[in-house]
Structures are given as structure tokens and as C-alpha cells.
C-alpha positions in Angstrom: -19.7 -14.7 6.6 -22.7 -12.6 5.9 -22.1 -8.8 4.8 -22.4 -6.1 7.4 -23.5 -3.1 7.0 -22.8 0.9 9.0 -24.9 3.6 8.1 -23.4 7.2 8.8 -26.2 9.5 9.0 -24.1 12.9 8.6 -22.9 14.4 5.9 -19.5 13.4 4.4 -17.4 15.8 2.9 -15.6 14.6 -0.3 -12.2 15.9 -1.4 -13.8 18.0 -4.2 -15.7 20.2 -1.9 -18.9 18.0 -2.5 -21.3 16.2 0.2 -22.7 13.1 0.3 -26.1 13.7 2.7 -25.1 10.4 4.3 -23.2 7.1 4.0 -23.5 3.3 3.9 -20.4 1.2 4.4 -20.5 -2.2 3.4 -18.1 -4.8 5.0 -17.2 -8.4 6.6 -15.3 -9.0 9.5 -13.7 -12.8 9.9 -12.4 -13.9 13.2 -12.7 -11.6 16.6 -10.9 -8.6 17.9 -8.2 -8.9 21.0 -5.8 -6.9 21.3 -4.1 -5.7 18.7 -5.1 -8.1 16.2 -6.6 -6.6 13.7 -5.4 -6.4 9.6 -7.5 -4.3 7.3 -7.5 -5.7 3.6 -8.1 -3.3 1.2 -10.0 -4.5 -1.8 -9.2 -3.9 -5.4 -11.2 -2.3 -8.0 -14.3 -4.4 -8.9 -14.2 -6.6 -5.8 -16.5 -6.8 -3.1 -15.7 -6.6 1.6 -15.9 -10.3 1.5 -11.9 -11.2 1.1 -12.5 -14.5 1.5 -14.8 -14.6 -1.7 -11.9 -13.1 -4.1 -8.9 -13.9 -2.6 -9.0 -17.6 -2.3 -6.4 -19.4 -0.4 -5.7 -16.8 2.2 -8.7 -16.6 4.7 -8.0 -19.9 6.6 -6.4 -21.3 9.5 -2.6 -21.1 8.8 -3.0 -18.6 6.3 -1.9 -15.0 6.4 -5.3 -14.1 6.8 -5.9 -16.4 10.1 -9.2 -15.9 11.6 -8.4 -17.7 14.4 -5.4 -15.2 15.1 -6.1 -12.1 13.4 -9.5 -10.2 13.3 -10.0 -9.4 9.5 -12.1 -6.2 8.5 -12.4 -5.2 4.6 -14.6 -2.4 4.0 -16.7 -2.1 0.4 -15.0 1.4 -1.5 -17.7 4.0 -1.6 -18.2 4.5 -5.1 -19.0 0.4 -6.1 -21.5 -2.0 -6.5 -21.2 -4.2 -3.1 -23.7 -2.4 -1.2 -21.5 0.8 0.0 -23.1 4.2 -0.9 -22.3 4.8 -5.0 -24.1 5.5 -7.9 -27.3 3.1 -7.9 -28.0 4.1 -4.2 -31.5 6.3 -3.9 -29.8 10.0 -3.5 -32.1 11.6 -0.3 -32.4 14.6 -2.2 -34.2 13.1 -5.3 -35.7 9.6 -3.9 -34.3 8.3 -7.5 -30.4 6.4 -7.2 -27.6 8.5 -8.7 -26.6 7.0 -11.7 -24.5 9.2 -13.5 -24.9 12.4 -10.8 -23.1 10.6 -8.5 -20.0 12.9 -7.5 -16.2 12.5 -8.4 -14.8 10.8 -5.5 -11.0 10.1 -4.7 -9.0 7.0 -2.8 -8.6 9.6 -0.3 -12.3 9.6 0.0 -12.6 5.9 0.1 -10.1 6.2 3.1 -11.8 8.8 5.3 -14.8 6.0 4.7 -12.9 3.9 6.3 -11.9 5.8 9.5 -15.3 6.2 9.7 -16.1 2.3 9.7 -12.7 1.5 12.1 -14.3 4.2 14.7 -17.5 2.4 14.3 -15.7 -0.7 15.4 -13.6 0.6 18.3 -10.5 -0.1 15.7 -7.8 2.6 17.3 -4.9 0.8 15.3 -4.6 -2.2 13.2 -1.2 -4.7 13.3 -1.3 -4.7 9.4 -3.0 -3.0 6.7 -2.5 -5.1 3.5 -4.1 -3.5 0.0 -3.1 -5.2 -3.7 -3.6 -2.0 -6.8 -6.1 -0.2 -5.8 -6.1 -1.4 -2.3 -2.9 -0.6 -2.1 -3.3 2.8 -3.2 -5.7 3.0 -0.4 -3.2 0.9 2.3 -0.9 4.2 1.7 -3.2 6.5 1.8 -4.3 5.3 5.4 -0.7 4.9 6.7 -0.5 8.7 6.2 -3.6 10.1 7.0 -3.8 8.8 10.3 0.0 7.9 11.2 0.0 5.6 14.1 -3.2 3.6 13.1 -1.2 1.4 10.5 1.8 -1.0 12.6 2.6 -2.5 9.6 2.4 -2.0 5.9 1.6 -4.8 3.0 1.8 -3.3 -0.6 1.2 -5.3 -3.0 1.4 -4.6 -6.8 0.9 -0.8 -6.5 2.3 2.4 -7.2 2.9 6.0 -5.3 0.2 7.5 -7.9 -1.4 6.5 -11.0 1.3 7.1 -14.1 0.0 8.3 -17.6 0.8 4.3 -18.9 -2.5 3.4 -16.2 -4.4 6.1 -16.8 -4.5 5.8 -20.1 -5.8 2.3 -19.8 -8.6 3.8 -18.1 -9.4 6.6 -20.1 -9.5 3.9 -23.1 -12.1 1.8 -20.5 -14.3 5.4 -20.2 -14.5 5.8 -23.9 -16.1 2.6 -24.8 -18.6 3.0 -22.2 -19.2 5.9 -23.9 -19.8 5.0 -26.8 -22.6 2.8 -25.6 -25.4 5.0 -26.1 -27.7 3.9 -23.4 -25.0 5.2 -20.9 -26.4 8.4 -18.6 -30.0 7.2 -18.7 -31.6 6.3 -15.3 -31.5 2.7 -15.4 -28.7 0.3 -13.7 -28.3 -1.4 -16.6 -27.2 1.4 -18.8 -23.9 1.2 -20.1 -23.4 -2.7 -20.0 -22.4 -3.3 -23.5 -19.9 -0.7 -23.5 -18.3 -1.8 -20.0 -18.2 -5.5 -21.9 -15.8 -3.8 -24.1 -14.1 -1.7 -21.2 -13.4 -4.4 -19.2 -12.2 -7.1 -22.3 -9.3 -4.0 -22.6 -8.9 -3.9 -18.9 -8.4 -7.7 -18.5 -5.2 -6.9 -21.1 -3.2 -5.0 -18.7 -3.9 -7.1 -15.6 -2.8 -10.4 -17.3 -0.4 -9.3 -20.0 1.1 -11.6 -22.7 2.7 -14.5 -20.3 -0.6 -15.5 -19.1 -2.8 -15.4 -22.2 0.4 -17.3 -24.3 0.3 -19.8 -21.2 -3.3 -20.3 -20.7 -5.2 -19.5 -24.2 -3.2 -21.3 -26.6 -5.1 -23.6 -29.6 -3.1 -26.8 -28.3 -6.1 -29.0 -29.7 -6.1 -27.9 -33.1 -2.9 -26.0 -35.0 -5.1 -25.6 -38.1 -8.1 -23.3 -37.1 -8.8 -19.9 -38.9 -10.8 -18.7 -36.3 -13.4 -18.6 -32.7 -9.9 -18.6 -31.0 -10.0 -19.5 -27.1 -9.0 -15.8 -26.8 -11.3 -14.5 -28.2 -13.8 -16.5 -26.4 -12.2 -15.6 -22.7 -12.8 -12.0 -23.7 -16.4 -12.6 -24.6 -16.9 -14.3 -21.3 -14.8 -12.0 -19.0 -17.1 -8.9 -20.5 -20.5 -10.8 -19.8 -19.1 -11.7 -16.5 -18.5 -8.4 -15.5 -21.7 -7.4 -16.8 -23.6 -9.8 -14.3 -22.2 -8.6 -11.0 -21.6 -4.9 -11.5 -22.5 -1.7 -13.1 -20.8 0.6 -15.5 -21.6 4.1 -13.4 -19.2 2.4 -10.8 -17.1 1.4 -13.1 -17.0 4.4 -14.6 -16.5 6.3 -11.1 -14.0 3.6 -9.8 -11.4 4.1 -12.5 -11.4 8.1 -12.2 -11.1 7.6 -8.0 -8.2 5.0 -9.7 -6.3 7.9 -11.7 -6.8 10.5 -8.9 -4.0 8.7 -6.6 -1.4 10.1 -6.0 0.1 10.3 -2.1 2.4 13.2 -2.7 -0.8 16.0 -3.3 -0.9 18.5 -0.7 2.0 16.4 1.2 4.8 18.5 -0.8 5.9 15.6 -3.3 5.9 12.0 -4.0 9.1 11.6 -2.2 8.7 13.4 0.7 5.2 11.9 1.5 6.8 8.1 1.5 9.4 9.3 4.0 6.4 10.2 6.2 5.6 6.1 6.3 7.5 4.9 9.0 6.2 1.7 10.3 7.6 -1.7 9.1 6.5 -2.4 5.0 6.7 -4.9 3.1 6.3 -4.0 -0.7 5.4 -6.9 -2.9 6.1 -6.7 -7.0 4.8 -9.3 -9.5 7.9 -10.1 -12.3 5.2 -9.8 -14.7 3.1 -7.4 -14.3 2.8 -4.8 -17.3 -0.1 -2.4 -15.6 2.0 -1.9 -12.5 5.9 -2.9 -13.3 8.1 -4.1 -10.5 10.2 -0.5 -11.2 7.0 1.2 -9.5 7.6 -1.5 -6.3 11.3 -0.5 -6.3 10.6 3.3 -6.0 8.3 2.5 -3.2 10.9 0.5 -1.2 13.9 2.9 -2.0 11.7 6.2 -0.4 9.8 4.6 2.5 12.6 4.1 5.1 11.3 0.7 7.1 10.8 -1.1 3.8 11.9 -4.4 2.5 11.0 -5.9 -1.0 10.3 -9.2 -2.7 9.8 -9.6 -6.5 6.8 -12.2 -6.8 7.2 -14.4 -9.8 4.4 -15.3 -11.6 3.4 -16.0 -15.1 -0.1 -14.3 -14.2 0.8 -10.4 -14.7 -1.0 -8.3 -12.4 -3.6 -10.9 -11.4 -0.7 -12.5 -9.8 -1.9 -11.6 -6.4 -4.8 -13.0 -7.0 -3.6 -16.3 -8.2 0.0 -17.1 -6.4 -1.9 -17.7 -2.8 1.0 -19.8 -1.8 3.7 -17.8 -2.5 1.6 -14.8 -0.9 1.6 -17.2 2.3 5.2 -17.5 2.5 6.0 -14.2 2.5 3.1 -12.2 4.4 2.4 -14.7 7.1 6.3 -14.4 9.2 5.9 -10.2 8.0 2.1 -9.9 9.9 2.9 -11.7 12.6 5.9 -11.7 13.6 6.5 -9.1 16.9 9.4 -7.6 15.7 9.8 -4.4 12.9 11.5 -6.1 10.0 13.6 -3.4 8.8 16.3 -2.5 5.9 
């Protein structure tokens, strides 16, 4: 399905205080809307709006992403590279993109974005709102902005707010774009080489030891000193990165990433969860180091409709990414079934 694009020509107000002068939202839509069939996927961090491009196995008849059933809608975060307003769009005021002056933004900023989009749509409510990491970060975040828009709740692999383990994983990911020294000129491709770096460390936390032990072993040959198949897959995972994306997002994307945290200005963690009431499922991966299946358990013993499944998977955090089958079996009964599915 070919991107889609809404241009908002006011100005939107960030969480900081800032403005944006105006505002594109990149997104795809699968399937069409009747009734109250909508589910809104909410991307993770480097992806792009088209779900069906990075979550393979779930857009398709049958699946839990049916387009013959459901009318899908993923919106592009503000802030990245897939054609939504962020740092290498041209800045009115300037005529030049932003680069590095492109503001501080928050996942409560990417949400208000995507009020803006569903309004655009005619979307007054959607039957599920599903959001793995930082899409989940933003699945909660619109479940209580706008109570009543979100019927039911998909959580996958995410936390109530970024802990110091994450954020320091991110902070790490800042400093080696850093210390490349072409980063904050005016050029798209500044930065690259030290986001190679950044996102060899990121690729760490989101697979974990199980996977690389399972899928980088030397098998062939128990006698070589070096050029490693692991240290090859980081090589190639860096220049891959490099070729679709930039590091100002990047750089932008992890701060939004450590500003989560659901229970600011909502008087606690705690008391903000209570405040979810529709149906949830929450969805933890066995092995995931970046966001461990205690931060799932939290989540399902303080929102109140709430039921939990431990996903086991060899894959860490990428597990919701990889395990499309398993994913089936759960989400596809939870979405469409009629009835709340409650503790």
C-alpha cells in the first residue's frame, strides 16, 4: 500500500512549550473502515507507518492484523525519518531542514500527532490499539489521553516509563554519535558513522545473549582466531541502519524514548494505570533484557481489566518481531472477540 500523507497547517504545540509552525503525518491505512473496526499499530523506534513492511506475518487474511476485517491505520512518529515532520524536514522559518534545531519532543507529543491524524480520518474510537516498546509507550499514552477512544489495549514488550537500565542504553547510543565529529553540521548525512556504532550497542539490548549464542555461533570452524560472524552482524546491522535513516532522528527518537513515563502530571505511575479501564492484554517476551517480563507484570497487576501472557522466545526483545505465530494465537481471539476479557 502506498504511504499517505496529512498536512496540518497550524501550529502544534509540543509538551516543552515549543511550536512546530506546521505538521506532516506520514501513514498507511490497510483494509476499509465500518463500524468500529479500526486498530491503530503503533510503530517502534526506527520503523516506518507501513506495518506490513516490518512486522511480517501479521497483515494478512487470518492474521491479527486482518485487512479484510479490521481497518489498520499506523501513523509515522513525528520526530523520524518516514516522511512525518522531524529533523531533515525544510523548517518554514529558515527554508533550510532542521537538523540538529529540531525541538525536544515527547511520546506524548507523538500522540497528540496522532489525534490529529484519527480526526483527519473521522476515527472517533478504535476497537484495539496495539504498540510493541515504543509503540507501546505510545498505545498507553493514547488510552489516557483520550479515555474512550481506545476499546481495547495490546501492550507488547513495554514498560510504564523508561527505567535508568533503558536510558542508559540510550544515553551510551547519544555519546557515540557524538563523538562522530561531523554530527551538528547541516547535512543529512552527518553523524552516520557514529550512529553505526550507536545502533551495533542498541542491537545488544534488543536481542540479548539467547539469540546471538543461537544464531551467531562459529559452527563451521571451532579453530578461528578471528572475523567472528558476530562481529560481522554488527558491521552489517550499523551500515544497515545507516542506509534508511538518519542520526538527528535517531538522536531525537531515543530522548522522546527516555521521556516516557505515563504517571507525569497524572499523580504517579500507579494511579495513572488505574485510569486504563478498557480490556488489555499485556504481552512479555521471557527473554527480553531491555524490557524484562517484571516491567509486563507491574503493568498487568495496576491496570484493572488486564490479563498477561509471557511470550517465549529465544529472540530477546526482537521477539515481537520475529514470533508472528505465537503473536497470532494470542492477539487474534483478544481483538476480536466481542466480549471484555477480564481478570
Amino acid at each position: 500500500m502506498p504511504v499517505k500523507y496529512y498536512r496540518y497547517d497550524k501550529p502544534f504545540r509540543l509538551e516543552n512549550g515549543e511550536e512546530l509552525p506546521e505538521l506532516t503525518i506520514a501513514y498507511h491505512t490497510f483494509g476499509r473502515a465500518k463500524g468500529d473496526n479500526t486498530v491503530w499499530v503503533c510503530h517502534a523506534l526506527t520503523a516506518n507507518s507501513d506495518v506490513a513492511d516490518w512486522w511480517p506475518g501479521t497483515v494478512d487474511r487470518g492474521r491479527f492484523l486482518d485487512p479484510q476485517r479490521h481497518f489498520i491505520v499506523c501513523a509515522n512518529i513525528i520526530g523520524s525519518h518516514y516522511g512525518s515532520t522531524g529533523p531533515l524536514s525544510i523548517n518554514p522559518a529558515t527554508g533550510a531542514p532542521y537538523y540538529g534545531a529540531f525541538p525536544f519532543i515527547t511520546v506524548r507529543d507523538m500522540v497528540n500527532a496522532h489525534f490529529l491524524l484519527a480526526e483527519h480520518l473521522g476515527i472517533t474510537s478504535a476497537r484495539a490499539v496495539i504498540g510493541s516498546s515504543i509503540g507501546g509507550f505510545q498505545a498507553m499514552e493514547m488510552a489516557l489521553t483520550r479515555p474512550g477512544f481506545v476499546k481495547k489495549l495490546v501492550l507488547i514488550a513495554t514498560s510504564a516509563r523508561s527505567q535508568p537500565w533503558t536510558i542508559a542504553f540510550n544515553e551510551s547510543q547519544r555519546m557515540a554519535i557524538e563523538a562522530d565529529h561531523s554530527y551538528g553540521l547541516p547535512d543529512g548525512e552527518a553523524g552516520k558513522k557514529g550512529m553505526r556504532v550507536a545502533r551495533s550497542l542498541g542491537l545488544l539490548s534488543y536481542r540479548g545473549s539467547s539469540a546471538y549464542n543461537a544464531t551467531q555461533q562459529e559452527n563451521d570452524n571451532f579453530f578461528k582466531v578471528a572475523g567472528f560472524r558476530a562481529g560481522t552482524y554488527q558491521q552489517y546491522q550499523g551500515d544497515k541502519l545507516c542506509r534508511r535513516f538518519d542520526a538527528y532522528s535517531y538522536y531525537r527518537l531515543t530522548q522522546a524514548f527516555d521521556s516516557h513515563n505515563v504517571g507525569r502530571f497524572r499523580g504517579g505511575i500507579e494511579s495513572a494505570l488505574s485510569q486504563i479501564t478498557c480490556p488489555t492484554l499485556v504481552i512479555g517476551i521471557s527473554s527480553d533484557i531491555i524490557f524484562p517480563v517484571s516491567e509486563q507484570i507491574f503493568l498487568y497487576r495496576h491496570i484493572p481489566a488486564s490479563k498477561l501472557y509471557i511470550l517465549s522466545s529465544d529472540f530477546g526483545h526482537d521477539g515481537f518481531l520475529v514470533e508472528a505465530e505465537k503473536l497470532n494465537a494470542i492477539l487474534k481471539p483478544f481483538i476480536n472477540t466481542p466480549k471484555p476479557t477480564n481478570k
